[in-house]
DSSP file (Angstrom, degrees, kcal/mol; ACC not computed):
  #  RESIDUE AA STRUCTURE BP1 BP2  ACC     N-H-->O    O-->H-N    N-H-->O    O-->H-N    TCO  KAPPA ALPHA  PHI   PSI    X-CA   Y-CA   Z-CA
    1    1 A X     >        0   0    0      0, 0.0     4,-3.2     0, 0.0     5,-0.4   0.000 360.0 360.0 360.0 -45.9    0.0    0.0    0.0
    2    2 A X  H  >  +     0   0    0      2,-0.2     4,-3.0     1,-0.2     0, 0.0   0.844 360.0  51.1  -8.6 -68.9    3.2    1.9    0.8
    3    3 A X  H  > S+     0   0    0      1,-0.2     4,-2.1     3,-0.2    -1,-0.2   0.910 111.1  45.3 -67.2 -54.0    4.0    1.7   -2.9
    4    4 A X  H  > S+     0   0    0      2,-0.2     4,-5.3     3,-0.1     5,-0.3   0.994 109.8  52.8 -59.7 -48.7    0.3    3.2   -4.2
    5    5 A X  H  X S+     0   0    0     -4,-3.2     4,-3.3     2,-0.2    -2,-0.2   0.977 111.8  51.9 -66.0 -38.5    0.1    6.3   -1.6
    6    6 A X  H  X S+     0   0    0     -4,-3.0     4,-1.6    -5,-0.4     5,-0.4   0.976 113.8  39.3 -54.1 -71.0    3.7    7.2   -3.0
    7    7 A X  H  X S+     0   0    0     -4,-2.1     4,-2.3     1,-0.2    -2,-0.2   0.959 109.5  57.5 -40.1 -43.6    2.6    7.1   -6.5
    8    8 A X  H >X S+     0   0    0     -4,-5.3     3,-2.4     2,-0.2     4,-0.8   0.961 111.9  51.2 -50.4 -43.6   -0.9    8.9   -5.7
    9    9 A X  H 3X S+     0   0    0     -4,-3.3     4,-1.9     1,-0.3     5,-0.2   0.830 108.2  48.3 -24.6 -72.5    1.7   11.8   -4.2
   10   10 A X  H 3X S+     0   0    0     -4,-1.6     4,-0.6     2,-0.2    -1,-0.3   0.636 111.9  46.1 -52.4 -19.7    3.5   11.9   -7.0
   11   11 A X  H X< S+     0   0    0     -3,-2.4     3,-3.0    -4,-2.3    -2,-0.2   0.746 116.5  48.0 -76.8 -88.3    0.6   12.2   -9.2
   12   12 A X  H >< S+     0   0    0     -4,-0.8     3,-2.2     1,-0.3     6,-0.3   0.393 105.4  52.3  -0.8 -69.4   -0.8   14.7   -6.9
   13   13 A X  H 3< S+     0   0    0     -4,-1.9    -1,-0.3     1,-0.3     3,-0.3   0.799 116.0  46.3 -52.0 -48.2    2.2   17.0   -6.5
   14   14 A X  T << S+     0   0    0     -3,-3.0    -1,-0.3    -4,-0.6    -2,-0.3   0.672 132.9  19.3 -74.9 -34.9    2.2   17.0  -10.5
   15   15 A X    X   -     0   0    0     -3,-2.2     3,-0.9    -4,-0.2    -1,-0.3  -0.806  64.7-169.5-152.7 107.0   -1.7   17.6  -10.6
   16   16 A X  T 3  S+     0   0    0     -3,-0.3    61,-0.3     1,-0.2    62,-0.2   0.791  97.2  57.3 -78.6 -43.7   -3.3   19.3   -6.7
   17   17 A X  T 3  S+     0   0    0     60,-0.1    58,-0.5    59,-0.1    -1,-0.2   0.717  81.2 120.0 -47.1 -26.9   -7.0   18.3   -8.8
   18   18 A X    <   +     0   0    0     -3,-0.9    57,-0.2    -6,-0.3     2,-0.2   0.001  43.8 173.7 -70.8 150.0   -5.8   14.9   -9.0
   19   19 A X        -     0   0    0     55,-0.1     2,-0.2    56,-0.1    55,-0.2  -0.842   9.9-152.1-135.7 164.1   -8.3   12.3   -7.0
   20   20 A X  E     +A   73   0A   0     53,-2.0    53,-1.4    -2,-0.2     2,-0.2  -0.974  14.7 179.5-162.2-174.6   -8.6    8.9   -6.6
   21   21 A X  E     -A   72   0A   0     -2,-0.2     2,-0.3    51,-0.2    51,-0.2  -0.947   7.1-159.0-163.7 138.9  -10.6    5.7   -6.0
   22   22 A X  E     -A   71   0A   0     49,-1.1    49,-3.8    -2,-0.2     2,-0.3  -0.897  19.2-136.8-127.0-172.1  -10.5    1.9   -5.5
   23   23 A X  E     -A   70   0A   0     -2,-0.3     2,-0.9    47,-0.2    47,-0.3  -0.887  21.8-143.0 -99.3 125.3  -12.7   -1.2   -5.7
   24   24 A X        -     0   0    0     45,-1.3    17,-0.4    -2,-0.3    20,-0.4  -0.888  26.3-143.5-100.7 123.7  -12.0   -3.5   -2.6
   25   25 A X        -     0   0    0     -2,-0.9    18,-0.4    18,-0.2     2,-0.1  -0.502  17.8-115.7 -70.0 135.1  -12.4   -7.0   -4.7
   26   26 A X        -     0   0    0     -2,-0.2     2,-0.3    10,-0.2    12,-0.1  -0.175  32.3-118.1 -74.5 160.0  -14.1   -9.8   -2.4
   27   27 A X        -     0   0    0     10,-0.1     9,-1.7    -2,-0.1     2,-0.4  -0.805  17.9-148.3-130.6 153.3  -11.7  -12.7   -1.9
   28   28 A X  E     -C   35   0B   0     -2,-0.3     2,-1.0     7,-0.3     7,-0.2  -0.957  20.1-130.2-132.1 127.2  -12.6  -16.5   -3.1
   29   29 A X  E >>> -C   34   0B   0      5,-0.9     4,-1.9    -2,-0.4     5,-1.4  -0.948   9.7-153.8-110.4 110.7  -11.0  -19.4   -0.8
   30   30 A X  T 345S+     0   0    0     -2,-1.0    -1,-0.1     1,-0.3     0, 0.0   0.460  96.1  50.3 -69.1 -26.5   -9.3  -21.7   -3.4
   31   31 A X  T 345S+     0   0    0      3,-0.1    -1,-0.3     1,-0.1    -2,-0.0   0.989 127.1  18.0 -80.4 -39.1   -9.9  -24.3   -0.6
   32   32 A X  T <45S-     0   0    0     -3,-0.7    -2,-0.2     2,-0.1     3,-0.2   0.475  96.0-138.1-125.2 -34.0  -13.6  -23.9    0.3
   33   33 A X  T  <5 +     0   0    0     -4,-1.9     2,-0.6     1,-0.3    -3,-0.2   0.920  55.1 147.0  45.1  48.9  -14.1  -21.9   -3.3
   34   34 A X  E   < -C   29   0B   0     -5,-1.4    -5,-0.9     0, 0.0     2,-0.5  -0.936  36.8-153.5-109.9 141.5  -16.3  -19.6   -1.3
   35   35 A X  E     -C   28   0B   0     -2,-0.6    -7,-0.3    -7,-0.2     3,-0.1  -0.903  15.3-114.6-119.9 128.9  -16.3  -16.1   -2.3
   36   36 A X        -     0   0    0     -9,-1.7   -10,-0.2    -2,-0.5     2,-0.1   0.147  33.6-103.9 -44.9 145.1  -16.9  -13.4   -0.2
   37   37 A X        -     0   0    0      2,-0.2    -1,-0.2     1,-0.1   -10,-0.1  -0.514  31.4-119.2 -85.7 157.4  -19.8  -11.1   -0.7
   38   38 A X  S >  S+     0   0    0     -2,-0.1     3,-0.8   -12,-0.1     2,-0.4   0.716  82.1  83.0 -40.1 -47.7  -19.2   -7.8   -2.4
   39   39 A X  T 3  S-     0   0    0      1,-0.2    28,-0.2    29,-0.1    -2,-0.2  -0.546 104.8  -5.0 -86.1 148.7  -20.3   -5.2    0.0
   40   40 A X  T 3  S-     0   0    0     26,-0.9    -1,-0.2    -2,-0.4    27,-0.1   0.829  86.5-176.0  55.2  38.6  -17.8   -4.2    2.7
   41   41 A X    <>  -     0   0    0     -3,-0.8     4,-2.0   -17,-0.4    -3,-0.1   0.258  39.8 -99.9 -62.6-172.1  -15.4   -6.5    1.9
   42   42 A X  H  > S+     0   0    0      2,-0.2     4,-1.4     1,-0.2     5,-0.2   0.960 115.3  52.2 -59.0 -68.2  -12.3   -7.1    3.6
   43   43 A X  H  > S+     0   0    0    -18,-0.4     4,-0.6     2,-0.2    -1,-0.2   0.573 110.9  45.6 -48.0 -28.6  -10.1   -5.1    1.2
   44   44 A X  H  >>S+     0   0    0    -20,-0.4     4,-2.8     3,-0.2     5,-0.5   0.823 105.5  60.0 -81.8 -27.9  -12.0   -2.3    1.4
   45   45 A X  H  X5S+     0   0    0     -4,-2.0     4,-1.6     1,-0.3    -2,-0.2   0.826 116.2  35.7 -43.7 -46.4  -12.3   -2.4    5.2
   46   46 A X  H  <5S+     0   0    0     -4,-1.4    -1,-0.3     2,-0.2    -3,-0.2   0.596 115.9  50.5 -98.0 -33.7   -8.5   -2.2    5.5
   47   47 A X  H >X>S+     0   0    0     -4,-0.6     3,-2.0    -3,-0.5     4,-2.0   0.920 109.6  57.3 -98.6 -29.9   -7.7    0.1    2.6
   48   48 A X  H 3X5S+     0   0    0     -4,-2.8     4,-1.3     1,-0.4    -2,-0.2   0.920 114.2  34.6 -50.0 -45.8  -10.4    2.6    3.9
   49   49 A X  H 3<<S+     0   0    0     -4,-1.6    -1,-0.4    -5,-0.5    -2,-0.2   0.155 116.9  51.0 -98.2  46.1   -9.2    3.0    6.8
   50   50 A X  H <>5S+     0   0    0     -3,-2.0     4,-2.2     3,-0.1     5,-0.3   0.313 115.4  46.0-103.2 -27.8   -5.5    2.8    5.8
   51   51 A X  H  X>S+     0   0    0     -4,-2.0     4,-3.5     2,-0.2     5,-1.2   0.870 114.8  49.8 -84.5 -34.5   -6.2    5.5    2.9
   52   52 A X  H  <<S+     0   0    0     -4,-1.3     4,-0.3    -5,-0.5    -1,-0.2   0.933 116.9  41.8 -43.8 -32.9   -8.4    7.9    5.8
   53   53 A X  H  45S+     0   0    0     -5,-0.2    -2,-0.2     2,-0.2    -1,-0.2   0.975 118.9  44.7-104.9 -62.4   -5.5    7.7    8.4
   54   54 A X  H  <5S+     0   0    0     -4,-2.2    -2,-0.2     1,-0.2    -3,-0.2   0.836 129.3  21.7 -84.4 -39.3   -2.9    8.2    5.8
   55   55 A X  T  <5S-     0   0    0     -4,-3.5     4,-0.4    -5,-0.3    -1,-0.2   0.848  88.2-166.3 -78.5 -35.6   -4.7   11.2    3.9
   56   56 A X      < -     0   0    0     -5,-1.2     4,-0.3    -4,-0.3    -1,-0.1  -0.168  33.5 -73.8  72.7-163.7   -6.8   12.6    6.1
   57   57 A X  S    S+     0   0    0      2,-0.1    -1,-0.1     1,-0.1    -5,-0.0   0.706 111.5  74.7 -93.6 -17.2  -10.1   15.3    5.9
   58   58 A X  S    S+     0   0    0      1,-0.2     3,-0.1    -3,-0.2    -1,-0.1   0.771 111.0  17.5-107.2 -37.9   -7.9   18.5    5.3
   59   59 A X  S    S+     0   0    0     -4,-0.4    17,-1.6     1,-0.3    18,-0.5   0.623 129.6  38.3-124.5   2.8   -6.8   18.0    1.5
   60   60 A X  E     -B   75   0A   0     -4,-0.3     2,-0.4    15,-0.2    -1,-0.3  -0.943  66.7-136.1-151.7 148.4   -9.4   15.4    0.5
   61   61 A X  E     -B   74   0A   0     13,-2.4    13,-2.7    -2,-0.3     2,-0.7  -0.754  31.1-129.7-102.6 131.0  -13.2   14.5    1.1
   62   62 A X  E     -B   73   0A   0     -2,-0.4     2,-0.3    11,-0.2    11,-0.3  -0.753  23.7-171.8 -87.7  98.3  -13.8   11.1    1.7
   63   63 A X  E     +B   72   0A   0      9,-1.3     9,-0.7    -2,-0.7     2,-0.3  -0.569   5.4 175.9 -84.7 140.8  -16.5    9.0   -0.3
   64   64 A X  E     -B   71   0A   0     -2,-0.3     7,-0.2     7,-0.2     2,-0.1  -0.922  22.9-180.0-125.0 173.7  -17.6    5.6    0.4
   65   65 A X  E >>> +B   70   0A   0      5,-1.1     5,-1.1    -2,-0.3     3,-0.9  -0.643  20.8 179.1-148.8  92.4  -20.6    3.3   -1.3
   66   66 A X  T 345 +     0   0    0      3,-0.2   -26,-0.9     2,-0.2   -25,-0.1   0.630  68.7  75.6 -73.0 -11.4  -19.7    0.3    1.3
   67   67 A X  T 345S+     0   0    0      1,-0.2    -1,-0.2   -28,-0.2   -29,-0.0   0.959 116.0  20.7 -75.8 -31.0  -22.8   -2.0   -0.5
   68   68 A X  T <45S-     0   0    0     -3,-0.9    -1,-0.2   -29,-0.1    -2,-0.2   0.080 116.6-114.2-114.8  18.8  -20.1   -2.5   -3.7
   69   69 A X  T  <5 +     0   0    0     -4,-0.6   -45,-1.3     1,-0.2     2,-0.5   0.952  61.2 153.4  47.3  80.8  -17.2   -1.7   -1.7
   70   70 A X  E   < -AB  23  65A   0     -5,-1.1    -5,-1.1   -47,-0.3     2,-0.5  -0.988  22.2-175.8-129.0 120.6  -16.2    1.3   -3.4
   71   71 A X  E     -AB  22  64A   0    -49,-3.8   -49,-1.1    -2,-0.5     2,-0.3  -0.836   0.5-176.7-131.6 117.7  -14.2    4.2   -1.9
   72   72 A X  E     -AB  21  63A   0     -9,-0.7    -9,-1.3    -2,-0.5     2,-0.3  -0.725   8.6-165.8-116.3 153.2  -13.3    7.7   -3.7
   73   73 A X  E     -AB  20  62A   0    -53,-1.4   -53,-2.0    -2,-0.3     2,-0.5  -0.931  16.8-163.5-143.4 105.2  -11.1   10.6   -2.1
   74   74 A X  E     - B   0  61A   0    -13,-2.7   -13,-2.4    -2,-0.3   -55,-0.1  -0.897  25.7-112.7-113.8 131.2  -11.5   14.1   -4.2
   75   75 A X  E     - B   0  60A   0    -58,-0.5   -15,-0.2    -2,-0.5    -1,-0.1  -0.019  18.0-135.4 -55.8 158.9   -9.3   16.5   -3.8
   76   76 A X  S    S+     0   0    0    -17,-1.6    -1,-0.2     1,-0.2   -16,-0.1   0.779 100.9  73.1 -94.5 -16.0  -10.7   19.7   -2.1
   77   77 A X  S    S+     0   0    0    -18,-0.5     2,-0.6   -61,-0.3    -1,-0.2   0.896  76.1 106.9 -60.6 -32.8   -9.3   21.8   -4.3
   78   78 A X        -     0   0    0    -62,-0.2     3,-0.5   -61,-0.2    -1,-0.1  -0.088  64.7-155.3   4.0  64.9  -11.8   20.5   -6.3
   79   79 A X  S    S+     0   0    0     -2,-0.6     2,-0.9     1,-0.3     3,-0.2   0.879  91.8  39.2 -56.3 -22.6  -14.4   23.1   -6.8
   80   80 A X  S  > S+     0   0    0      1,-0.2     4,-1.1     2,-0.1     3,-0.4  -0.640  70.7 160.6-128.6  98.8  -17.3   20.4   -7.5
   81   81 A X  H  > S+     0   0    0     -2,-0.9     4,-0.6    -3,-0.5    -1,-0.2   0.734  74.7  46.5 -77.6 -20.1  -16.5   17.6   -4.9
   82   82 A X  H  4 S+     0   0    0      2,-0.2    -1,-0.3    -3,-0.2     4,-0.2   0.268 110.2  52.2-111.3 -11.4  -19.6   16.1   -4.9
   83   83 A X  H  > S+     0   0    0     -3,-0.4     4,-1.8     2,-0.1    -2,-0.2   0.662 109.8  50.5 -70.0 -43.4  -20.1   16.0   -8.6
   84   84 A X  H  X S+     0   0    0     -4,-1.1     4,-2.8     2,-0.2    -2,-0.2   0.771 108.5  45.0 -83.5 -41.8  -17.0   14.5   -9.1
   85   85 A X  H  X S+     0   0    0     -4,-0.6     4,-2.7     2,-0.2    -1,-0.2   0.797 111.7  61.2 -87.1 -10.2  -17.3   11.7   -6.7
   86   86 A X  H  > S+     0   0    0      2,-0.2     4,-1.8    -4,-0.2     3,-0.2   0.971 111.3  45.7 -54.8 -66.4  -21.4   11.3   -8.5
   87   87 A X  H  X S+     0   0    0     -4,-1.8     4,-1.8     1,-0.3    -2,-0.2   0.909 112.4  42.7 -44.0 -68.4  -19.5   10.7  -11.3
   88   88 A X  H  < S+     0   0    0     -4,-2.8     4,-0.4     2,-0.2    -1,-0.3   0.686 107.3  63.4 -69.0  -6.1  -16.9    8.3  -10.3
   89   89 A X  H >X S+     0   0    0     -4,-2.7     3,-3.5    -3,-0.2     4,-1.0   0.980 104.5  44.4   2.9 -89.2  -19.2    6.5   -8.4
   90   90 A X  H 3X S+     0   0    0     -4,-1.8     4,-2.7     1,-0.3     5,-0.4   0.760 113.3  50.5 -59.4 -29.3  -21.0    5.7  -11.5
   91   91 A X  H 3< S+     0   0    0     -4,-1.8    -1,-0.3     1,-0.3    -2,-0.2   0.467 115.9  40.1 -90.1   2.4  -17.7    4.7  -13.6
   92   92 A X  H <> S+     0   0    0     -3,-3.5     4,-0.9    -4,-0.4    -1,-0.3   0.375 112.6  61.1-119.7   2.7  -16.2    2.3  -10.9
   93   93 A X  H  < S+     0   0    0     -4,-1.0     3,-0.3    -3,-0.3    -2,-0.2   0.854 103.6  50.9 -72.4 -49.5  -20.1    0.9  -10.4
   94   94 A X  T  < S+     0   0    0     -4,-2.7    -3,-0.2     1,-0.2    -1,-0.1   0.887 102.3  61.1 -80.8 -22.8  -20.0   -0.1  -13.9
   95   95 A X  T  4        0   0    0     -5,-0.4    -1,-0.2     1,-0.2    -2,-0.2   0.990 360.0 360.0 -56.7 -40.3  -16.8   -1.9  -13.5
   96   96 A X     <        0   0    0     -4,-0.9    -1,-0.2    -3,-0.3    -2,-0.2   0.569 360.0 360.0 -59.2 360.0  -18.0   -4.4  -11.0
């Protein structure tokens, strides 16, 4: 995770608008070949709050949609923060 927050930086530093977002993908046990339900997975539990604690409220507003494990952070510089995360919403919804 180390290795992604550096890169977001560096993007950031290079673009202050710059935002981003993951998916946490639900995990399938190769033994049991039961697969974890979508919302509120594991992966996002742990990278939401590792990305909260590491960014914080002060330079980005924090979205979640916890039902498809989905989590966005838009920059505040952002003039339409809540537009932006409507949007990616919809464009990492339509990945899953």
């Amino acid at each position: 995770m180390a290795t992604c927050f550096n890169i977001f930086l560096d993007i950031y530093k290079a673009n202050p608008l710059a935002s981003f977002g993951f998916i946490g993908s639900h995990t399938i046990d190769k033994r049991t070949g039961k697969a974890e339900i979508k919302a509120q997975t594991k992966r996002f539990r742990v990278y939401r709050r590792a990305v909260f604690n590491y960014f914080g409220e002060q330079t980005f507003t924090h979205f979640e949609n916890p039902e498809n494990s989905v989590y966005i952070a838009i920059s505040n510089k952002n003039k339409a923060v809540h537009k932006i995360s409507d949007e990616a919403n919809k464009i990492l919804e339509n990945l899953l």
